[in-house]
N, CA, C and O of each residue as an XYZ file, in Angstrom:
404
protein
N       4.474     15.309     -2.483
C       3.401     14.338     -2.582
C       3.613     13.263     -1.534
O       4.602     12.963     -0.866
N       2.767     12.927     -1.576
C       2.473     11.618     -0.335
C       3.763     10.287     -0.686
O       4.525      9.772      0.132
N       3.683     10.093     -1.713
C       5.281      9.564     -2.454
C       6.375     10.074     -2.404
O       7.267      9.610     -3.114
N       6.591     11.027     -1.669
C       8.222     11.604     -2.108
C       9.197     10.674     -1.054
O      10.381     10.523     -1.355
N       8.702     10.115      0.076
C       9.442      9.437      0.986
C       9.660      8.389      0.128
O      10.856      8.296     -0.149
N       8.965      7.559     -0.404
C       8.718      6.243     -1.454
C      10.158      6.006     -2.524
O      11.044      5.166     -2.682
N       9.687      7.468     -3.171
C      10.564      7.610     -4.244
C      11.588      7.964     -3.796
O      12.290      8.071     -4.802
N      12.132      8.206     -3.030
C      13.938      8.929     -2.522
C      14.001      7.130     -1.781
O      15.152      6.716     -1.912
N      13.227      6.236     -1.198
C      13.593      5.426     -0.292
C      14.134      4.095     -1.772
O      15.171      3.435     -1.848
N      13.302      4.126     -2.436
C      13.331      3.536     -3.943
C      14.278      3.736     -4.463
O      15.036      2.818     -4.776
N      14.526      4.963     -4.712
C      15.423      5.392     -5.663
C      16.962      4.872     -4.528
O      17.675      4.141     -5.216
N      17.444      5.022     -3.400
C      18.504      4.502     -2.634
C      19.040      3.292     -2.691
O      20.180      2.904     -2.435
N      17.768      2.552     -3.180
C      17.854      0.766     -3.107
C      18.382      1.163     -4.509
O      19.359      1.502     -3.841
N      18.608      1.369     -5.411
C      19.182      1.238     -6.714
C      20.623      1.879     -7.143
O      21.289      1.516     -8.112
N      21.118      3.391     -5.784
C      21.797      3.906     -6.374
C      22.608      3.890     -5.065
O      22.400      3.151     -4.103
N      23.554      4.815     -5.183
C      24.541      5.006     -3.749
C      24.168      6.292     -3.455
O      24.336      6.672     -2.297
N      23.652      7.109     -4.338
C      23.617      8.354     -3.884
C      22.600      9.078     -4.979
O      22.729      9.038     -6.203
N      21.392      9.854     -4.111
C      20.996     10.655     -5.046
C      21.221     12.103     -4.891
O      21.808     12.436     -3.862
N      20.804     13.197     -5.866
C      20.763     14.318     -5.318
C      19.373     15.278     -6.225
O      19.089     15.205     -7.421
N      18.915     15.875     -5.468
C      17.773     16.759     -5.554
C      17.605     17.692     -5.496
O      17.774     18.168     -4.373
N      17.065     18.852     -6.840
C      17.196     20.495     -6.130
C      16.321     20.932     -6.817
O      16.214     21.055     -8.037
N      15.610     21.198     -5.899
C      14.150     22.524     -6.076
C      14.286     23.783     -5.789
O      15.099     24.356     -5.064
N      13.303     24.217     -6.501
C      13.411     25.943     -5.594
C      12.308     26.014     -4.409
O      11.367     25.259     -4.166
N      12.608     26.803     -3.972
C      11.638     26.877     -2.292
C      10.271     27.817     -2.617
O       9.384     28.160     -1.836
N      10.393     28.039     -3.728
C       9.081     28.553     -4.496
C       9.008     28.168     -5.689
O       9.918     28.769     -6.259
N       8.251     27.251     -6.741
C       8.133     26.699     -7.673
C       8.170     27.884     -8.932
O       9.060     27.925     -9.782
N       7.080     28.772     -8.864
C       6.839     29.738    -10.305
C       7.388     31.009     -9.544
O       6.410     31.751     -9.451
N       8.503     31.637     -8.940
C       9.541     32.670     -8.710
C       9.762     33.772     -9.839
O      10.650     34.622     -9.777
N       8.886     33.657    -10.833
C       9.547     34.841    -11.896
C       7.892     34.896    -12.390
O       7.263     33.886    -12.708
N       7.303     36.345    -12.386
C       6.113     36.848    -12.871
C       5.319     36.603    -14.385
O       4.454     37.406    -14.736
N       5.533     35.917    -14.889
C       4.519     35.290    -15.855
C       3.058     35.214    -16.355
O       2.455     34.458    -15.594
N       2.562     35.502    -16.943
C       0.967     35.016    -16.966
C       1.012     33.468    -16.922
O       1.942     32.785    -17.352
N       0.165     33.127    -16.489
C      -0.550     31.763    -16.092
C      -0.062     30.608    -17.221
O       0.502     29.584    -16.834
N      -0.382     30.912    -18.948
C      -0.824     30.201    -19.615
C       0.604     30.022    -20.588
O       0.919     29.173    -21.421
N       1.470     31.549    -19.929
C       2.740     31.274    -20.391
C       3.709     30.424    -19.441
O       4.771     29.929    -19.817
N       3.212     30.340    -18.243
C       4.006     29.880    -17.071
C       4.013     27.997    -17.330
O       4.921     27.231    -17.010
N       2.269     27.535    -18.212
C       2.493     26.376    -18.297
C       2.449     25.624    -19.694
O       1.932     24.582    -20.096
N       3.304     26.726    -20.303
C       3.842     25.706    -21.386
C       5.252     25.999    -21.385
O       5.970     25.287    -22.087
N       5.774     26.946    -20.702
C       7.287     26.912    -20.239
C       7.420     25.733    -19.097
O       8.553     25.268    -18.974
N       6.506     25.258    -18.345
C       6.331     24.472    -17.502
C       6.510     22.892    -18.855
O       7.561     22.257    -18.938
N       5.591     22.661    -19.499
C       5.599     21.560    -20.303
C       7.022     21.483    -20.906
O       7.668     20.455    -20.701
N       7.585     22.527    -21.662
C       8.497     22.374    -22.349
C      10.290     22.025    -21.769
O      11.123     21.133    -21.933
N      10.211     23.053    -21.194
C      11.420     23.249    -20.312
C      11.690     22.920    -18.646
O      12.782     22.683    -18.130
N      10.335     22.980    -17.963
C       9.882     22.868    -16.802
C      10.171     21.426    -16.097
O      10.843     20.529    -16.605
N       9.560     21.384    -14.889
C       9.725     20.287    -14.226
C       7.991     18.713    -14.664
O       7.482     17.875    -13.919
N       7.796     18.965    -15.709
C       6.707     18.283    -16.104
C       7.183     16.273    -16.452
O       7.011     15.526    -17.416
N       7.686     16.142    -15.345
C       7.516     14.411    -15.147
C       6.933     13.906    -14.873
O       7.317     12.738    -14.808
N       5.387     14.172    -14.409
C       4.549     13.126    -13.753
C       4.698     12.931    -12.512
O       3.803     12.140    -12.214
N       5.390     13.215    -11.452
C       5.464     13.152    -10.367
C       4.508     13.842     -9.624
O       3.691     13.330     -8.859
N       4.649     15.088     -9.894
C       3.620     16.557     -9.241
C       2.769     17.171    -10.233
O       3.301     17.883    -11.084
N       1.666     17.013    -10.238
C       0.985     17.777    -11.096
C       1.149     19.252    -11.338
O       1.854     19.976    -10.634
N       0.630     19.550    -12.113
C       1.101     21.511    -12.309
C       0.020     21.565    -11.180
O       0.626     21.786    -10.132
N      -1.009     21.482    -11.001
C      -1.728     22.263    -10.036
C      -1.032     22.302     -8.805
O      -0.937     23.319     -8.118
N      -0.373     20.810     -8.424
C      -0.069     21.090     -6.748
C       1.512     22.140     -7.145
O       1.618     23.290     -6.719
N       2.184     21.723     -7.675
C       3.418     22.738     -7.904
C       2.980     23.998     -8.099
O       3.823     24.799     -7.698
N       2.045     24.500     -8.532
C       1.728     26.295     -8.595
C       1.524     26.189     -7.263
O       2.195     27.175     -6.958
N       1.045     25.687     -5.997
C       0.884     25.926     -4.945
C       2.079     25.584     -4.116
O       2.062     25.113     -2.979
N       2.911     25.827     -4.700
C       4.701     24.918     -3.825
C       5.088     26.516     -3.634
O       5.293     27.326     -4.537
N       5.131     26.746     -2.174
C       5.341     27.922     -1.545
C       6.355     27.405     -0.197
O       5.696     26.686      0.554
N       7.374     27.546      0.137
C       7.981     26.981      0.927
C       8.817     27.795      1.087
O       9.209     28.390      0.083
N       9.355     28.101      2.293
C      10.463     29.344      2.669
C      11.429     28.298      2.701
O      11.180     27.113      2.920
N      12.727     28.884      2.433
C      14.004     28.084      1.704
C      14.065     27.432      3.623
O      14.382     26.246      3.712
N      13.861     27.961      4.592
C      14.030     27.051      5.467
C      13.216     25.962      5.729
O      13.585     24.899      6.228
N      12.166     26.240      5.400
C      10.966     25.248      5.654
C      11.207     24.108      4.620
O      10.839     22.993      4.987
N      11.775     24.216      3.371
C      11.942     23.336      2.279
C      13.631     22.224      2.686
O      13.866     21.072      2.323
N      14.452     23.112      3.483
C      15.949     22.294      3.700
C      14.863     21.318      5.143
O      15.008     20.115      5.357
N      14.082     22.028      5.752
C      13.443     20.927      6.934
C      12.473     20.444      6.679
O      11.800     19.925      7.570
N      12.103     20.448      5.493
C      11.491     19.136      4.647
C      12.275     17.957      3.975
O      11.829     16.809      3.956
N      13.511     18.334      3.409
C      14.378     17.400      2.757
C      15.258     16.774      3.946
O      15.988     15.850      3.588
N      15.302     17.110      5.230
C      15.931     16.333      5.917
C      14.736     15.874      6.746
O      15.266     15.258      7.670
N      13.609     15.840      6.899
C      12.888     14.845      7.316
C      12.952     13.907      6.325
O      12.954     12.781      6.822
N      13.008     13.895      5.054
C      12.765     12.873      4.038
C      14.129     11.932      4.075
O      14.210     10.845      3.502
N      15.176     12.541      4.847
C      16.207     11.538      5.321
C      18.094     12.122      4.442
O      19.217     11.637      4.297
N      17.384     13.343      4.120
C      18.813     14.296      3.380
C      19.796     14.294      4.515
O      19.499     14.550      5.682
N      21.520     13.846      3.879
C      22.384     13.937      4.593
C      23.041     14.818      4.237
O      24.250     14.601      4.309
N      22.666     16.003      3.773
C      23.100     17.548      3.399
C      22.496     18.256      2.787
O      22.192     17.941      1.637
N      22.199     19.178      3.202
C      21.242     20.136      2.656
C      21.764     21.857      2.408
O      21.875     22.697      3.301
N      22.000     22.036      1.093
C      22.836     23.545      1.104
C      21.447     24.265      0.125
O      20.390     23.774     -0.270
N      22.039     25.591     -0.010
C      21.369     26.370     -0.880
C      22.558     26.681     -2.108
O      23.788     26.669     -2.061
N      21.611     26.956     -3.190
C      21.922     26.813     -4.692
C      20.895     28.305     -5.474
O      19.995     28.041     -6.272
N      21.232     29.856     -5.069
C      21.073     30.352     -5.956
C      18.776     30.627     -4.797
O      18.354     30.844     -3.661
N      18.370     30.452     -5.825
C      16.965     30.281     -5.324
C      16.198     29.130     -4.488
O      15.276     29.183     -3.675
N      16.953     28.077     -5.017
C      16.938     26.646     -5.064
C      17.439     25.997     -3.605
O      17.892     26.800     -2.789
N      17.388     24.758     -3.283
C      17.670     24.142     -2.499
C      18.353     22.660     -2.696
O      17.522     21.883     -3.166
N      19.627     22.053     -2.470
C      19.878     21.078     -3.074
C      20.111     20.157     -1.318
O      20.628     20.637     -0.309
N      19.570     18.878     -1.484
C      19.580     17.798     -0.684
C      20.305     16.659     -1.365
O      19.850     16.234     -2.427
N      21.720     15.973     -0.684
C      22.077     15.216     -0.930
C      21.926     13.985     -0.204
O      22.478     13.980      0.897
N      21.071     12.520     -0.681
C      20.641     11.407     -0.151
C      21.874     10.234     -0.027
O      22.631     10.152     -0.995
N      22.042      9.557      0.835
C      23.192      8.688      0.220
C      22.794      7.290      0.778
O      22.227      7.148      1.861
N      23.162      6.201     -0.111
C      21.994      5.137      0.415
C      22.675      4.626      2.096
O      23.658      5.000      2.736
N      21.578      3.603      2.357
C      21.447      3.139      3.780
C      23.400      2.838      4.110
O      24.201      3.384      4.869
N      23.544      1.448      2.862
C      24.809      0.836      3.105
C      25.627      1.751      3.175
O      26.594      1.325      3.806
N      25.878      3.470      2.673
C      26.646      4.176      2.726
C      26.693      4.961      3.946
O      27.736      5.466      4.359
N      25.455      5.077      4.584
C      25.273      5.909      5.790
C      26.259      4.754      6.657
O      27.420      5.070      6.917
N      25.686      3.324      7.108
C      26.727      2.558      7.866
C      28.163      2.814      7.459
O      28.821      3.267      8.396
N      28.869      2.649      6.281
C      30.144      2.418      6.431
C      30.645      4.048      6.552
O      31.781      4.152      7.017
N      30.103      5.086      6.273
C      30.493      6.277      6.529
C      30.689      6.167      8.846
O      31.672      6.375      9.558
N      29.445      5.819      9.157
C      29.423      5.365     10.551
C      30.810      4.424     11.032
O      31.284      5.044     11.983
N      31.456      3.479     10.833
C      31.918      2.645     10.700
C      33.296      3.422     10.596
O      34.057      3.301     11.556
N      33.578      3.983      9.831
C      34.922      4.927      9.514
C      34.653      5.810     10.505
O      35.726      6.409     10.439
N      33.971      6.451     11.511
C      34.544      7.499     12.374
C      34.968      7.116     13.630
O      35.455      7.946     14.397
């Protein structure tokens, strides 16, 4: 979403470090529709952030998704299985990590 820079830049000012992991395809396992979104409500990623509609359309090749999370400012980006995990670490940590080499 048009917020995800917002919310990772937000979320830094509060923490030292975040971390994030999606899959590089949202609905990856064959389902009908109506079972897909109440496993979605229940167990799923249903926070209010992304609506189910734009997430059924989250199609991203696991490379295209690690060079999305490091435009958003990820200072590591591995794979996890299906998934993709980006680790953020705030500003003051990027300097003193700088600072130590």
């Amino acid at each position: 979403t048009p917020n995800e820079k917002t919310i990772v830049k937000n979320t830094l000012r509060k923490t030292k470090k975040l971390i994030i992991i999606e899959p590089y395809k949202a609905f990856n396992f064959p389902l009908p529709k109506l079972v897909r979104k109440y496993y979605d409500r229940t167990l799923g990623d249903w926070d209010g952030i992304n609506p189910y509609a734009r997430r059924e359309k989250w199609d991203y090749s696991n490379d295209g998704l690690k060079e999305y999370f490091i435009e958003l400012g990820a200072n590591k980006v591995t794979d996890m299985g299906k998934d993709v995990m980006a680790v953020f670490q705030s500003l003051q940590d990027n300097q003193n990590m700088l600072i130590k080499r």
